[in-house]
gemmi code that builds the backbone of each chain (N, CA, C; Angstrom):
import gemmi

chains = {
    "A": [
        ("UNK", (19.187, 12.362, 14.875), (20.115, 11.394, 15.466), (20.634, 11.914, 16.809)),
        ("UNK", (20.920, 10.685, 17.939), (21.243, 11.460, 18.621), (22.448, 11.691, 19.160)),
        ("UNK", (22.585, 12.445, 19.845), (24.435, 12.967, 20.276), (24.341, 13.111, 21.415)),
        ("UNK", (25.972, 12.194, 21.911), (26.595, 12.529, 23.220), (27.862, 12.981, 23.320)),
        ("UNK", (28.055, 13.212, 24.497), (28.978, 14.050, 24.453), (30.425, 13.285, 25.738)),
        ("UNK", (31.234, 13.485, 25.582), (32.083, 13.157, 26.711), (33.186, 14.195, 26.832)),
        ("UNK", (33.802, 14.703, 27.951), (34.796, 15.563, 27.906), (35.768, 15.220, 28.909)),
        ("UNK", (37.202, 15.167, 28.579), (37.973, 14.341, 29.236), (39.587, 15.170, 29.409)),
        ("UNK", (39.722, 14.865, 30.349), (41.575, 15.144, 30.399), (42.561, 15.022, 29.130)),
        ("UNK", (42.941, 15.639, 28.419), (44.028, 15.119, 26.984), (44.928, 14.457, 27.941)),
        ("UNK", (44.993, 13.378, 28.529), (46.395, 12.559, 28.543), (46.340, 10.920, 28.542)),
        ("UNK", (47.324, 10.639, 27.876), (47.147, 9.172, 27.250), (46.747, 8.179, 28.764)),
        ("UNK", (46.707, 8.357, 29.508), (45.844, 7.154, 31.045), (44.196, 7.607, 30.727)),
        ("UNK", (43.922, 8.261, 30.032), (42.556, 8.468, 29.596), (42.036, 8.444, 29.006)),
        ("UNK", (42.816, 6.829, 28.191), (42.200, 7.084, 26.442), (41.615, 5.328, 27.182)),
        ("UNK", (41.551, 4.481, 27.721), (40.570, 3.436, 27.645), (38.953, 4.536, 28.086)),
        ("UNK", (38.842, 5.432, 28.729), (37.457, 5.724, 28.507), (37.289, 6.417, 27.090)),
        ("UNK", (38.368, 7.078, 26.627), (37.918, 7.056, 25.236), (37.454, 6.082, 24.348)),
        ("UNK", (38.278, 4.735, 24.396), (37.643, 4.310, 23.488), (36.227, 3.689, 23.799)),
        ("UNK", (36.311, 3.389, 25.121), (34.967, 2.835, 26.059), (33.331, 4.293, 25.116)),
        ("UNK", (33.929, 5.360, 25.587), (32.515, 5.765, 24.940), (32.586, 5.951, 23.340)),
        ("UNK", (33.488, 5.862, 22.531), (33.775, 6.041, 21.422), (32.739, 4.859, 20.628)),
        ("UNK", (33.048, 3.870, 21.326), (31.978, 2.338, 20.271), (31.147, 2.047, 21.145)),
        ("UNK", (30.653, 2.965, 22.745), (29.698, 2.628, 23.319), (27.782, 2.522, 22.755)),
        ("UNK", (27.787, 2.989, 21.397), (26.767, 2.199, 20.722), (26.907, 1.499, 19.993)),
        ("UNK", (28.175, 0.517, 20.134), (28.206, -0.553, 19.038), (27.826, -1.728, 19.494)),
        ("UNK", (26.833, -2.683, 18.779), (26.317, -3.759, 19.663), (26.862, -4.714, 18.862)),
        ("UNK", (26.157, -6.635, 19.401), (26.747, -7.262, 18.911), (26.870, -7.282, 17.358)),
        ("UNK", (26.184, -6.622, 16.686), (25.883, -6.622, 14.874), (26.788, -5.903, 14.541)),
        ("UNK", (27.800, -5.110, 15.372), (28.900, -4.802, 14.935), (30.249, -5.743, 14.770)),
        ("UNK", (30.568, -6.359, 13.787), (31.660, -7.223, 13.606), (33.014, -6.800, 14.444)),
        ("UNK", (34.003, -8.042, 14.807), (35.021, -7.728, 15.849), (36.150, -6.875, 15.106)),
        ("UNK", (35.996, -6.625, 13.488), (36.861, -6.304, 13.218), (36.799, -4.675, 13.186)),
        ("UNK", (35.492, -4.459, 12.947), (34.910, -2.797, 12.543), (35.188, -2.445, 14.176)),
        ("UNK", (34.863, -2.924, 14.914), (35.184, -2.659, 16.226), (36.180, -2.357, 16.961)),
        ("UNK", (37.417, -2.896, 16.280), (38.946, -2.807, 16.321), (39.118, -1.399, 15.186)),
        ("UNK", (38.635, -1.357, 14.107), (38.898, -0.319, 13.588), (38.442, 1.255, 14.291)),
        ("UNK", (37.301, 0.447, 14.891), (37.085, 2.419, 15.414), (37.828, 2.850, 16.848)),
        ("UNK", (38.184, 1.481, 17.308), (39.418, 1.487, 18.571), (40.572, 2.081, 18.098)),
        ("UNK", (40.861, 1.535, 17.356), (42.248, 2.071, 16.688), (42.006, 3.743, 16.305)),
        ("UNK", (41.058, 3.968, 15.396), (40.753, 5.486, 15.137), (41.365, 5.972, 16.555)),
        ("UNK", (40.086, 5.735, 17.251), (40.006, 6.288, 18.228), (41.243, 6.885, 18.850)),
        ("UNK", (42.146, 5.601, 19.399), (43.350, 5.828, 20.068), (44.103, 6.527, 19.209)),
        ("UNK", (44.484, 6.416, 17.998), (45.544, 7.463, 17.257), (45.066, 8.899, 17.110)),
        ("UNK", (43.863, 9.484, 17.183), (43.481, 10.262, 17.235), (43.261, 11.226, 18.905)),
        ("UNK", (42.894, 10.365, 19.319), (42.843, 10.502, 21.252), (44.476, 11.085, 21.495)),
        ("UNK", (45.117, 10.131, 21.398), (47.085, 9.759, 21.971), (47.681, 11.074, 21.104)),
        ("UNK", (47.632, 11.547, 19.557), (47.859, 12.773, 19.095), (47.637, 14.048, 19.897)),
        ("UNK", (46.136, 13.790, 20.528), (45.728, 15.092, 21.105), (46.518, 15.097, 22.139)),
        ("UNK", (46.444, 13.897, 23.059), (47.161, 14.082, 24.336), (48.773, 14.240, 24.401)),
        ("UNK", (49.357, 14.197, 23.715), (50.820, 13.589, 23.124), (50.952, 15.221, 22.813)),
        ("UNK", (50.013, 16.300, 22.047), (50.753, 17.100, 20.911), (50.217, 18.641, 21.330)),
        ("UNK", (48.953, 18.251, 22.006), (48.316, 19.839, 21.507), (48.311, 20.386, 22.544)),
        ("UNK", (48.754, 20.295, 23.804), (48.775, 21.571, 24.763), (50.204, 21.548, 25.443)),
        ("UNK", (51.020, 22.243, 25.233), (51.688, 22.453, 26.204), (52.322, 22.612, 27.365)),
        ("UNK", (50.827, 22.575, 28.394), (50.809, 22.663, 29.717), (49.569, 21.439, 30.020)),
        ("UNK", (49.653, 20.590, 31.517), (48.834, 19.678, 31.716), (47.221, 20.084, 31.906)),
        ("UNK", (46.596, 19.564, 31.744), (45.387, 19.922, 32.181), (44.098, 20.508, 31.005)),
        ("UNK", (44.682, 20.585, 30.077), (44.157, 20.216, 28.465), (42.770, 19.443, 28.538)),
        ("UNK", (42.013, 19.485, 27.953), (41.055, 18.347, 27.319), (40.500, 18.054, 26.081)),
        ("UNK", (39.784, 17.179, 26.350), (39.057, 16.677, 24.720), (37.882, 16.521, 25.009)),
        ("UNK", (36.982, 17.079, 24.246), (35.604, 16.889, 23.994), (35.224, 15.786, 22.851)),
        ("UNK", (34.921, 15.083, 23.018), (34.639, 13.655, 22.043), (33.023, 13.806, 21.518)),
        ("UNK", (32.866, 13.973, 20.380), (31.446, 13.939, 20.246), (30.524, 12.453, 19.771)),
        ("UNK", (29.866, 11.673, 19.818), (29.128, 10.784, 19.430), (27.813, 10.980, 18.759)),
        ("UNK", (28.184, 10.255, 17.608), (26.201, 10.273, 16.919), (26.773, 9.253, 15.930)),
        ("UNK", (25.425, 8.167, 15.782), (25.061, 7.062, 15.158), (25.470, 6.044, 15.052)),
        ("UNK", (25.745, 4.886, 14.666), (26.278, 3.611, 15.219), (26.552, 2.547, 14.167)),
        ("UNK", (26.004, 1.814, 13.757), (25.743, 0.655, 12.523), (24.487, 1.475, 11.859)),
        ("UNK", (24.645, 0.393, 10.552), (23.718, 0.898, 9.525), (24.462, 2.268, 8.819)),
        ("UNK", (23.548, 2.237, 7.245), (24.532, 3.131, 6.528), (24.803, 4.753, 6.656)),
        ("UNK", (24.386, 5.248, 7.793), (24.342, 6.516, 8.258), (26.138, 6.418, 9.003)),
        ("UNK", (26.243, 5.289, 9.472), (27.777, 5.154, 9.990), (27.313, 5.667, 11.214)),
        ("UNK", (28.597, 5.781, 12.109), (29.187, 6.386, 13.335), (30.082, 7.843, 13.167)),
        ("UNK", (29.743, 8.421, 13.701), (30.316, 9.901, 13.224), (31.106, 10.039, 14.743)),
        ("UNK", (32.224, 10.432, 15.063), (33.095, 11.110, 15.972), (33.833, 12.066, 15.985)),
        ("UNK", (33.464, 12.970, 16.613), (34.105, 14.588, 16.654), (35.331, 14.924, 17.671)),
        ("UNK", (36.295, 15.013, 17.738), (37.289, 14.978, 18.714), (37.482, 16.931, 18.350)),
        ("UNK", (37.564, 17.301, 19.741), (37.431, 18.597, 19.699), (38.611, 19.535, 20.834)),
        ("UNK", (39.699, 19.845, 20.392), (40.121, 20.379, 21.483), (40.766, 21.831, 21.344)),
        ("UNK", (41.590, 22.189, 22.319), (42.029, 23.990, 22.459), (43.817, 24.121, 22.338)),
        ("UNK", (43.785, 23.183, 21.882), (45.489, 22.897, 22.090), (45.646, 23.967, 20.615)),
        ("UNK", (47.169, 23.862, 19.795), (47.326, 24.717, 19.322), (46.827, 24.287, 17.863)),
        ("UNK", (46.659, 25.275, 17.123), (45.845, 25.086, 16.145), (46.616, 23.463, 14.862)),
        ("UNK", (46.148, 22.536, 14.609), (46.783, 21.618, 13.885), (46.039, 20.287, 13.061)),
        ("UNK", (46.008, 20.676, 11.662), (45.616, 19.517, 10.991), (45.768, 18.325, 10.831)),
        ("UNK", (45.689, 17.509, 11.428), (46.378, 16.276, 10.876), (46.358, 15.377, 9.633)),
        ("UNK", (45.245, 16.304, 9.153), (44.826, 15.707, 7.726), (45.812, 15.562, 6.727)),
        ("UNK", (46.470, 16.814, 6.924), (47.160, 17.882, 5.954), (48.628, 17.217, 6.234)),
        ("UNK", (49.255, 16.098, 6.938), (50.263, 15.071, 6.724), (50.157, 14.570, 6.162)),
        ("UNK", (51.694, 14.701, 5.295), (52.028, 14.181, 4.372), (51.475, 12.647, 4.723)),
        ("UNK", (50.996, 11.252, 3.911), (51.566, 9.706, 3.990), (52.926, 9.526, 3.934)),
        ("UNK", (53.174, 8.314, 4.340), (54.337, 8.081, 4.133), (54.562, 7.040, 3.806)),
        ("UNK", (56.079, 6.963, 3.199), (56.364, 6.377, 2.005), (56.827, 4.882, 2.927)),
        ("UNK", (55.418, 4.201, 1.519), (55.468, 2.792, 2.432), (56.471, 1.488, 1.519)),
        ("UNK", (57.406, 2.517, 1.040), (58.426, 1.273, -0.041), (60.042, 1.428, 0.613)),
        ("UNK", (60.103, 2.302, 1.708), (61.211, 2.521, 2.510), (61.411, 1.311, 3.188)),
        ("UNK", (63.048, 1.184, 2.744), (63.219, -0.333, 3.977), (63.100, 0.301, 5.362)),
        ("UNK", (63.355, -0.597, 6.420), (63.112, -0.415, 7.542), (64.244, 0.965, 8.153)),
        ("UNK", (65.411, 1.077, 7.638), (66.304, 1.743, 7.839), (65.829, 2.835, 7.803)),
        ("UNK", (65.647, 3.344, 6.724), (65.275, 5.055, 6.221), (63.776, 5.467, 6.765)),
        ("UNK", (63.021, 4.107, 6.951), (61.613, 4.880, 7.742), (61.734, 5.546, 8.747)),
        ("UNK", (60.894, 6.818, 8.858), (60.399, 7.472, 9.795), (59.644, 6.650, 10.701)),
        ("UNK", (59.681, 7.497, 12.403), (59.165, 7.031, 13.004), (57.515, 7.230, 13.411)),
        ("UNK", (57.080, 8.470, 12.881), (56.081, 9.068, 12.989), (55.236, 8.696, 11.538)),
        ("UNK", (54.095, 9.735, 12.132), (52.692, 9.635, 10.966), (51.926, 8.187, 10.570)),
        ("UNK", (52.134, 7.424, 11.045), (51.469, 5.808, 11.106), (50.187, 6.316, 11.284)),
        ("UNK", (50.177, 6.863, 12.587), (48.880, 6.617, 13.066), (47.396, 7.259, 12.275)),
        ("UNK", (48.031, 8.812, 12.312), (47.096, 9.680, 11.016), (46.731, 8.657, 9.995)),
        ("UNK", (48.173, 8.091, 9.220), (47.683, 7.241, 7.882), (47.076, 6.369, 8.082)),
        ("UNK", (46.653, 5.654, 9.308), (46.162, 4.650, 9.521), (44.544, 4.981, 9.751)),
        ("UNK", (44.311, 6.106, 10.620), (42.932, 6.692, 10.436), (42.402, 7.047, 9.006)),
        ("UNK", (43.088, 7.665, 8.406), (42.841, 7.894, 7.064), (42.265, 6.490, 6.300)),
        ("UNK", (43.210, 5.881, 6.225), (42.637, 4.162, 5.546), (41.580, 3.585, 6.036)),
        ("UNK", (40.812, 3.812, 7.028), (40.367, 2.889, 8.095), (38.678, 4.126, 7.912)),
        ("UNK", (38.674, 5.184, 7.714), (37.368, 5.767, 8.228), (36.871, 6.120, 6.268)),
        ("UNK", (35.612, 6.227, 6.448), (34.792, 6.633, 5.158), (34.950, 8.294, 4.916)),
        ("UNK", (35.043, 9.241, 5.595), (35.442, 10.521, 5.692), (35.891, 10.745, 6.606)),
        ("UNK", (37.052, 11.939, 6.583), (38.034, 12.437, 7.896), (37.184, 14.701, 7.482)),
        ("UNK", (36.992, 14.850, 8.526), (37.300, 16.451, 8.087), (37.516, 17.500, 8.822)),
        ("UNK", (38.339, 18.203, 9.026), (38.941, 19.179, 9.469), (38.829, 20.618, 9.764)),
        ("UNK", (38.109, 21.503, 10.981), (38.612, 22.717, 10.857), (38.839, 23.124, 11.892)),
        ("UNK", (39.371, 24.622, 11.967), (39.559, 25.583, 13.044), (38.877, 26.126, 13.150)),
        ("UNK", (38.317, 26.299, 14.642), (36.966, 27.197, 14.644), (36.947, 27.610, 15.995)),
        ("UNK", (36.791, 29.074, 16.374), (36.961, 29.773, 17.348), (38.007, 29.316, 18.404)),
        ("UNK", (38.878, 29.198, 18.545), (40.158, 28.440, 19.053), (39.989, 26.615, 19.229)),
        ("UNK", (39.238, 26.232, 18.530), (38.971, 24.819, 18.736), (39.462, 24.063, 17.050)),
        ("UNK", (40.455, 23.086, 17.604), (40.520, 22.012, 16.617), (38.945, 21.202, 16.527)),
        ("UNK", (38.684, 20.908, 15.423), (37.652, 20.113, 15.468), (37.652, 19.084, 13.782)),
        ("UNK", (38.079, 17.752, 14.745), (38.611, 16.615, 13.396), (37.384, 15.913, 13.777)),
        ("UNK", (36.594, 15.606, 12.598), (35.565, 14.782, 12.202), (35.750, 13.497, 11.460)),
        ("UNK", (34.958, 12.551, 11.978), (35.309, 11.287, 11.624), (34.045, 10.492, 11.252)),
        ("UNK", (33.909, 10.054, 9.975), (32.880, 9.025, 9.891), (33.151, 7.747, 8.969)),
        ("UNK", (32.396, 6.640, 9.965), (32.620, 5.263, 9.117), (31.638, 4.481, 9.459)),
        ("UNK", (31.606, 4.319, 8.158), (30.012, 3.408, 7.660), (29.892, 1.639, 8.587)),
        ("UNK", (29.246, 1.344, 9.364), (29.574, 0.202, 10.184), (28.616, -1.214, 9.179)),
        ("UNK", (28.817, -1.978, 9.674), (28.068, -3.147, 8.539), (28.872, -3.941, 7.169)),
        ("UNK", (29.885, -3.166, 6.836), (30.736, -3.383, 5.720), (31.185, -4.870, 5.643)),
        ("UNK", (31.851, -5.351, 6.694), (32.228, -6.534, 6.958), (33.230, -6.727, 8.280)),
    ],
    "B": [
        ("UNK", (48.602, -5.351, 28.184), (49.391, -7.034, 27.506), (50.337, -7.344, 28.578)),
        ("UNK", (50.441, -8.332, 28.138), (51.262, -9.352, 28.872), (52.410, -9.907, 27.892)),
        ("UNK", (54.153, -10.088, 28.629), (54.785, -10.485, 27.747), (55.552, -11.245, 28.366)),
        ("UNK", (55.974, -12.522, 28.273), (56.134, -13.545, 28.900), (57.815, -13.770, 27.643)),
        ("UNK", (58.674, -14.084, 28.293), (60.091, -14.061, 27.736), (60.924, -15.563, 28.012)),
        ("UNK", (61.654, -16.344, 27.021), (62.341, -17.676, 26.838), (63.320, -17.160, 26.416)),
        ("UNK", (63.923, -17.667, 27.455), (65.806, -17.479, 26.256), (66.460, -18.736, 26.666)),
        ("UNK", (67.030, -19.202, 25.604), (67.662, -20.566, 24.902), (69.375, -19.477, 24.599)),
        ("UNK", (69.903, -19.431, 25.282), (71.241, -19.341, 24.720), (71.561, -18.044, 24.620)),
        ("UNK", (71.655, -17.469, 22.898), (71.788, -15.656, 22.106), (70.248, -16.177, 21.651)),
        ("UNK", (69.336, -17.148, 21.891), (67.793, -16.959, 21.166), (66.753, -16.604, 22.322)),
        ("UNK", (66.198, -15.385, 22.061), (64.867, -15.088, 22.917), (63.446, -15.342, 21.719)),
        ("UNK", (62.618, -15.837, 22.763), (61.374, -15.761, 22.401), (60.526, -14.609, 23.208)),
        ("UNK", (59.769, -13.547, 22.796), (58.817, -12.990, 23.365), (57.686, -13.075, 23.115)),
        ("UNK", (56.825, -13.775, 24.140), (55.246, -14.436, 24.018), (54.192, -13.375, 24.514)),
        ("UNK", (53.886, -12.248, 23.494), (52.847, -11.344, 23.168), (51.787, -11.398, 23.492)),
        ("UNK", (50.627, -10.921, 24.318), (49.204, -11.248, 24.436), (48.637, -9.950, 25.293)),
        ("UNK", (47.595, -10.164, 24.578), (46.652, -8.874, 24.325), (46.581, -7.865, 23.464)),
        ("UNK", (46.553, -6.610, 24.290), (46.309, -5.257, 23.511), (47.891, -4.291, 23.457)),
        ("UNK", (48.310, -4.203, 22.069), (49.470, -3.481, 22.136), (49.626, -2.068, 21.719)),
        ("UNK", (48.826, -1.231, 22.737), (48.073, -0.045, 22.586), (49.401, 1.234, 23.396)),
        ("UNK", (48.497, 2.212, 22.787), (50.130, 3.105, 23.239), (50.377, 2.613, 24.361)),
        ("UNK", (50.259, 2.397, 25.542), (50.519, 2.193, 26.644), (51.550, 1.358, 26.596)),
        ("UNK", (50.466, 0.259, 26.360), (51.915, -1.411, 26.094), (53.077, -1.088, 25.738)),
        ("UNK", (52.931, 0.022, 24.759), (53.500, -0.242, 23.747), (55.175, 0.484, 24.354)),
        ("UNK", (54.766, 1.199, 25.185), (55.830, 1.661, 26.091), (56.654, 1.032, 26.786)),
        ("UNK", (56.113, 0.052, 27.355), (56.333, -0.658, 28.260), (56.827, -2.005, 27.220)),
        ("UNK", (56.696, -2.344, 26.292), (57.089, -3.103, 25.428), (58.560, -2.862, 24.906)),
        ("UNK", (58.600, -1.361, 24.592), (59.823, -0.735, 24.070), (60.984, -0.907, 25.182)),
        ("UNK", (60.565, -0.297, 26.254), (61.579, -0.636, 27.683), (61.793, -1.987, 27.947)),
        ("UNK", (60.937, -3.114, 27.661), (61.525, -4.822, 27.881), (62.118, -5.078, 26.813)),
        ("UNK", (62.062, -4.159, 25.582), (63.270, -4.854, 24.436), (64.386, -4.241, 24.594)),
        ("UNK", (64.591, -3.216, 25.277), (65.871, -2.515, 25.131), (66.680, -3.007, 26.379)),
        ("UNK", (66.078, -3.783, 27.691), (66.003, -4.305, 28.888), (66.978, -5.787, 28.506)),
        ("UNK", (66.333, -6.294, 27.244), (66.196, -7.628, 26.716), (66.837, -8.312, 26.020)),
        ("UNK", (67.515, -7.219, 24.239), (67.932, -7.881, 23.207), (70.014, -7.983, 23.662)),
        ("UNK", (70.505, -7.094, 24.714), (72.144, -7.279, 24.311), (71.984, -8.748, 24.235)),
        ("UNK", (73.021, -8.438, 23.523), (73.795, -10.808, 23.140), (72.447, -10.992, 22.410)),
        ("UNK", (70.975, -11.001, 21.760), (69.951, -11.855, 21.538), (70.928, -11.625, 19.474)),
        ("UNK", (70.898, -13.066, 18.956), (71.215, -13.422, 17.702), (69.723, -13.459, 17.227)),
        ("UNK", (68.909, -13.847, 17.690), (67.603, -14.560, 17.073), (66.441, -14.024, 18.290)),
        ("UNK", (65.576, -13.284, 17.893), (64.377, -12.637, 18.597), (63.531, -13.313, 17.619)),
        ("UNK", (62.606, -13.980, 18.598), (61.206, -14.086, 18.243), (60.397, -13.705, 18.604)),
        ("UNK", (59.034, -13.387, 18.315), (58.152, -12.400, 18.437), (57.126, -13.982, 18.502)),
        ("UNK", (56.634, -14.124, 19.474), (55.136, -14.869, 19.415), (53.735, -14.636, 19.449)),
        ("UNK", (53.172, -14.036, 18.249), (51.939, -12.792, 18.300), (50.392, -13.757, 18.358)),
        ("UNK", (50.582, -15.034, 18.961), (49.582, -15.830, 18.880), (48.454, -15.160, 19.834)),
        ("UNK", (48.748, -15.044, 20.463), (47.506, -14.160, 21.486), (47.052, -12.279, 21.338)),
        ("UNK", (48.004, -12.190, 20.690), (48.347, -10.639, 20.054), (46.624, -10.228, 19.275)),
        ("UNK", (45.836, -9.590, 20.073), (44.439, -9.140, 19.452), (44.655, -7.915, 18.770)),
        ("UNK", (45.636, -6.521, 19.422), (44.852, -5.579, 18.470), (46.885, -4.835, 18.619)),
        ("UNK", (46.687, -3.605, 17.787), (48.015, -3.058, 17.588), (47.872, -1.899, 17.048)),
        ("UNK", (48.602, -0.477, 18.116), (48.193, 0.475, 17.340), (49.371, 1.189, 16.515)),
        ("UNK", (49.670, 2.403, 16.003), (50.638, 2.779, 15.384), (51.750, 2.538, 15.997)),
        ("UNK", (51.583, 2.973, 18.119), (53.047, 3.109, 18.409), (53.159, 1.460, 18.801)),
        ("UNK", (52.591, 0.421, 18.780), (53.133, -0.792, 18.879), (53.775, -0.970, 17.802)),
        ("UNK", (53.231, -0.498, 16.575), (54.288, -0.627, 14.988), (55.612, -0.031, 15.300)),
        ("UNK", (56.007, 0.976, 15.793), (56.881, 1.734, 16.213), (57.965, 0.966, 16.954)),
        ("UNK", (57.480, 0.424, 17.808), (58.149, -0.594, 18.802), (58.528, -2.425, 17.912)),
        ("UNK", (58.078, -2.543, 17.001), (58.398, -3.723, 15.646), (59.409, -2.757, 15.204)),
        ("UNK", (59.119, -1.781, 14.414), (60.411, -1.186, 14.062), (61.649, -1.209, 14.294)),
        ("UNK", (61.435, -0.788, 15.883), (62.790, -0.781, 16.602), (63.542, -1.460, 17.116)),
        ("UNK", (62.520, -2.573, 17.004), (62.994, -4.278, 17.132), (64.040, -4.930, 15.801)),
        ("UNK", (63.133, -4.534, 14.803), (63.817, -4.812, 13.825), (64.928, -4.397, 13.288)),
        ("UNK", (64.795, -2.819, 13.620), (66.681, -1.888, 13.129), (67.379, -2.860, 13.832)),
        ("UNK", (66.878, -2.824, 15.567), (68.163, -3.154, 16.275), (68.580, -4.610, 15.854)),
        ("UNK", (67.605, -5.872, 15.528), (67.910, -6.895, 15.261), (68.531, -7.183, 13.776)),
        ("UNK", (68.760, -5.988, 12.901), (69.285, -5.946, 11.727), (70.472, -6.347, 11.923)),
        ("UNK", (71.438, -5.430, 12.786), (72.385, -5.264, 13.134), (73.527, -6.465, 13.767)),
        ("UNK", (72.355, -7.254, 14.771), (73.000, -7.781, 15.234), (72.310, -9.400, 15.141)),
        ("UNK", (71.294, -9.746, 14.337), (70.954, -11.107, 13.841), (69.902, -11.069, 13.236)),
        ("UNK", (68.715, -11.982, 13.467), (67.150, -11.716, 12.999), (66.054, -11.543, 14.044)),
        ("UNK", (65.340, -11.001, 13.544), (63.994, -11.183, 13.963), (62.578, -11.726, 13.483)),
        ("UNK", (61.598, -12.003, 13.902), (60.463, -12.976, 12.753), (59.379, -12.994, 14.000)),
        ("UNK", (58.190, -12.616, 13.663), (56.823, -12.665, 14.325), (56.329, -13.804, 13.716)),
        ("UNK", (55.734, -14.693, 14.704), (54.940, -15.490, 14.317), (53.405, -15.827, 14.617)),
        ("UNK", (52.894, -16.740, 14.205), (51.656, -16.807, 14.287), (50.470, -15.328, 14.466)),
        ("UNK", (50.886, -14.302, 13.907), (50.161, -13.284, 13.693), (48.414, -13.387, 13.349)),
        ("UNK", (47.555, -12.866, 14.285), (46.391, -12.909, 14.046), (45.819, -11.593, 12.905)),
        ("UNK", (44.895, -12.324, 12.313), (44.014, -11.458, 11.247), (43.914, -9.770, 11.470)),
        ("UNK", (43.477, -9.652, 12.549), (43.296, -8.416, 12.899), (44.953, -7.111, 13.409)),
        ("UNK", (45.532, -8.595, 13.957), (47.221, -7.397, 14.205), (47.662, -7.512, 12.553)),
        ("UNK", (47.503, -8.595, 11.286), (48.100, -8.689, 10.348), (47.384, -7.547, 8.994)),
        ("UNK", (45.698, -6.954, 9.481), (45.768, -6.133, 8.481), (46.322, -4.945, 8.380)),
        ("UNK", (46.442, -4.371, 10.370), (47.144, -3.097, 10.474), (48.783, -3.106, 9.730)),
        ("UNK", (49.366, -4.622, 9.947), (50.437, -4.227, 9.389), (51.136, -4.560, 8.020)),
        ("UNK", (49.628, -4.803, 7.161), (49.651, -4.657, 5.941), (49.605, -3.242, 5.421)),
        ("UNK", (48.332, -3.047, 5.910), (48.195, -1.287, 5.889), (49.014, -0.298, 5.825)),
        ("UNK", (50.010, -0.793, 6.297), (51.268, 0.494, 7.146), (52.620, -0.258, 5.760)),
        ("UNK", (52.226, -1.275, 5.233), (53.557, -2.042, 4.159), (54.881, -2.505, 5.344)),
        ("UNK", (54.362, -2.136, 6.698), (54.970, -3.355, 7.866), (55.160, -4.995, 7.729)),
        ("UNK", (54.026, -5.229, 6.408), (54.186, -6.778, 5.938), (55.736, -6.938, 5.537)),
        ("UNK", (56.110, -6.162, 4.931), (57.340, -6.021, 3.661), (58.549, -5.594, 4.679)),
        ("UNK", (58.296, -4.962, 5.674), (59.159, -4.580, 6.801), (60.032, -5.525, 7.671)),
        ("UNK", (58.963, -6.164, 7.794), (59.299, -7.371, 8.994), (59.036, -8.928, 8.326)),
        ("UNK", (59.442, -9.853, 9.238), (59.719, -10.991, 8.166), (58.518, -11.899, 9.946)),
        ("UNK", (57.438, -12.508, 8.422), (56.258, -12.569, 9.791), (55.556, -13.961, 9.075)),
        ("UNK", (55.384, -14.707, 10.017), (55.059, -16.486, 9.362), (53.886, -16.313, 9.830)),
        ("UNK", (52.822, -16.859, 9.365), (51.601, -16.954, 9.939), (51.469, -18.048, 10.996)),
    ],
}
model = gemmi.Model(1)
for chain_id, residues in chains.items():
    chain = gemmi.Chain(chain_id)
    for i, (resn, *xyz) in enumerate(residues, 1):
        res = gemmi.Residue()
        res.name, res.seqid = resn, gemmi.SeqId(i, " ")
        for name, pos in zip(("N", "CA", "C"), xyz):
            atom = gemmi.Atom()
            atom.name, atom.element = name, gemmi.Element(name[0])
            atom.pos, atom.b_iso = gemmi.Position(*pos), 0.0
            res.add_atom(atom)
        chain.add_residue(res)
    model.add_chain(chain)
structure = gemmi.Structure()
structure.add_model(model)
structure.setup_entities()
């Protein structure tokens, strides 16, 4: 299969080319909704990095791409040097809270979580590296 | 996005369209806080409203504390695609949203 690669500035004015190469092999047989779902991945996952993991400007993200529709899915690798951090490993949150007592955070994680067929996670030689795959065709 | 604003009195309408992506979603937060003193009745018009990401939920939220307080709030005409994210999130149960 094959793989591309994109590497980009971590800051949120640089997440429409994220999502631009993120579903850039999704054609029309990809439904408008699966299409919105890997946008959405995308951006909550993109906006975290840029939002959280470096301290100082000038940060980036390495985005990886391989496969598209059909049951092999779309796989996306978001890869960066910021400080070491799971996002997996957040808590959900509690979705029976009235509006008052909710938190303002963690939506977005839980929302990747619901939305992709596998999420997976590691640290590896100073690199975050969150893996993402979802099966396209579903509906 | 684009947000296009009616006010009738203490009632605003805000007419929603497009993408309410972190960005917007910023810029969304600053026209409600710009927007609601004196508003009794905020409406939300999500008829053109295509996609919505966590921090646009964020920005409903904060619509809603503040409109707790001081009257209602209610989204309407919500499309399929902004209405599963905010099923997903139990934002259905949050906010008070007419199809």
């Amino acid at each position: 299969m094959r793989t591309e690669e994109l590497r980009i500035e971590a800051k949120v004015e640089a997440l429409p080319k994220a999502i631009e190469f993120a579903t850039g092999t999704l054609t029309d047989a990809c439904s408008m909704r699966e299409r919105l779902h890997i946008e959405l991945v995308t951006e909550e996952i993109f906006v975290n990095i840029a939002s959280y993991a470096y301290d100082a400007p000038g940060g980036f993200v390495l985005i990886r791409r391989s496969g598209g529709e059909g049951p092999e899915g779309l796989t996306l690798t978001f890869i960066d040097e910021g400080a070491p951090y799971d996002p997996l490993q957040r808590p959900d949150p509690d979705l029976t809270l009235s509006a008052e007592d909710r938190p303002i955070g963690g939506l977005g994680v839980f929302l990747v979580k619901k939305i992709v067929t596998e999420a997976h996670y590691e640290y590896k030689d100073g690199k975050n590296i969150l893996t993402i795959r979802k099966v396209i065709g579903g509906a | 996005m684009e947000i296009k604003k009616e006010q009738n009195g203490t009632s605003l309408t805000m007419v929603l369209s497009g993408r309410l992506d972190t960005v917007a979603a910023a810029d969304f937060e600053k026209e409600l806080e710009a927007s609601l003193t004196g508003v009794e009745s905020l409406v939300l018009d999500c008829a053109e409203l295509t996609y919505v990401a966590s921090s646009g939920l964020r920005a409903f939220l904060m619509a809603q504390k503040r409109m707790n307080k001081q009257g209602s709030m209610k989204m309407l005409h919500v499309q399929e695609a902004v209405m599963e994210v905010l099923s997903m999130t139990g934002f259905d149960d949050l906010l008070t949203i007419e199809k």
